[in-house]
C-alpha positions in Angstrom: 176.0 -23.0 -171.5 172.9 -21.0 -173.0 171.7 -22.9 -176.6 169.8 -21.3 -178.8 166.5 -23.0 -180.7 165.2 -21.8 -183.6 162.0 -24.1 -183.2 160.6 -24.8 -179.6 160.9 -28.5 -179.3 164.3 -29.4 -178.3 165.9 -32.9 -178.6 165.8 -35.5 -175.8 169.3 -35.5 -175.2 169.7 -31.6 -174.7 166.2 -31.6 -172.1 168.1 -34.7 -169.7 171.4 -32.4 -170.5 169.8 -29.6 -168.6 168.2 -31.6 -166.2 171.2 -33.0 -165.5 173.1 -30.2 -164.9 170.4 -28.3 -162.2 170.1 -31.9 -160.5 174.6 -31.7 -160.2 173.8 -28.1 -159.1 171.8 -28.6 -156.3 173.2 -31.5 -155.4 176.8 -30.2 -154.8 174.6 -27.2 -153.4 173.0 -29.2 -151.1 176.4 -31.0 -150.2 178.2 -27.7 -150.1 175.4 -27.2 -146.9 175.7 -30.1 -145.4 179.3 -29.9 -144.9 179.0 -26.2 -143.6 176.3 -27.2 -141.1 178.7 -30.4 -140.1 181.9 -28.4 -139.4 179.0 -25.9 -137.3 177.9 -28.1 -135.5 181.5 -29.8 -135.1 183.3 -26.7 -133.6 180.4 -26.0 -131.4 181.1 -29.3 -129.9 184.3 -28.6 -129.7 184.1 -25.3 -128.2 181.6 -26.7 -125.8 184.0 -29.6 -124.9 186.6 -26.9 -124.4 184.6 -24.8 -122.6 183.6 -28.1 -120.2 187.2 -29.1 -120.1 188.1 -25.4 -118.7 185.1 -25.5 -116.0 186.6 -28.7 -114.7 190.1 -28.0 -114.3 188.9 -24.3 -112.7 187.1 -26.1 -110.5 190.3 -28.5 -109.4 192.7 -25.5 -108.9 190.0 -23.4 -107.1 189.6 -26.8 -104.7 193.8 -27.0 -104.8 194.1 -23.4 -103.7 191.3 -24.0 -100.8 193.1 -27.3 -99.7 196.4 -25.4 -99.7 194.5 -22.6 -97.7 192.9 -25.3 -95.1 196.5 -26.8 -95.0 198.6 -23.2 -94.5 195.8 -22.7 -91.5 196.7 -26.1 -90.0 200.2 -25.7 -90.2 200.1 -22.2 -88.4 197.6 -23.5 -85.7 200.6 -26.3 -85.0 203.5 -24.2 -84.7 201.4 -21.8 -83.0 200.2 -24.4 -80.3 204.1 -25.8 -80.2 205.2 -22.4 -80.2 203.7 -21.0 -76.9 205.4 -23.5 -74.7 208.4 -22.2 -75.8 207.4 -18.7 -75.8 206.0 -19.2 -72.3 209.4 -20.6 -70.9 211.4 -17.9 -72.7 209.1 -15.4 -70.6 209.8 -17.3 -67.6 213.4 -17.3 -68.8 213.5 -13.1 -69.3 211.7 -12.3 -65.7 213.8 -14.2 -64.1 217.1 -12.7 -65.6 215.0 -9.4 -65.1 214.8 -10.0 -61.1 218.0 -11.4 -61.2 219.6 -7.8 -62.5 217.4 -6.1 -60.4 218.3 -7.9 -57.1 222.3 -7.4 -58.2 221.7 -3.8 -58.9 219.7 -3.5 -55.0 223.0 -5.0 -53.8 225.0 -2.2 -53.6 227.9 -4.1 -54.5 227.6 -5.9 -51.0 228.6 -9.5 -52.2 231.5 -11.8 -51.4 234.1 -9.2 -51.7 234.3 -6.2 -50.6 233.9 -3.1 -52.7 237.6 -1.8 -52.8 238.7 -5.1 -54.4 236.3 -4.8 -57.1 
């Protein structure tokens, strides 16, 4: 609100009026500030907690997944160790049958009775 003198003194109450009213100014100025820089400095933190927060729990599934990994390999290493027994006897098993054939097949039918009953 602009006033308008016609001499140059003005009265007491309009000069602490208008001091007043720049002091309110840059007060609520400075306060308008304040509260920008605090909710700046506020989401940083939060955005650093976040981003801290994120790190962390990458860093516990990455260690999950190389556990798992280590685990998988274990695993396989057992049932390949339990595995070649079997697979060894099941060899011994097939080569056995295989000689077996291979003998009866030799035989010429020549066994226990004679061909013409066969």
């Amino acid at each position: 609100m602009y006033y308008r003198w016609i001499d140059t003194e003005m009265p007491d109450w309009a000069v602490t009026e208008i001091h007043e009213r720049g002091r309110r100014a840059w007060a609520s100025l400075d306060l308008e500030e304040r509260h920008e820089k605090a909710e700046a400095k506020e989401k940083a933190a939060d955005k650093k907690e976040w981003e801290e927060y994120y790190v962390k729990q990458r860093a516990f599934i990455d260690e999950m997944k190389r556990k798992n990994q280590e685990e998988k390999l274990r695993l396989e290493e057992v049932y390949r160790q339990r595995e070649q027994p079997r697979e060894a006897e099941r060899d011994r098993k097939r080569e056995r049958a295989r000689a077996t054939k291979a003998a009866e097949e030799a035989s010429d039918g020549k066994g226990k009775y004679p061909r013409w009953t066969q």
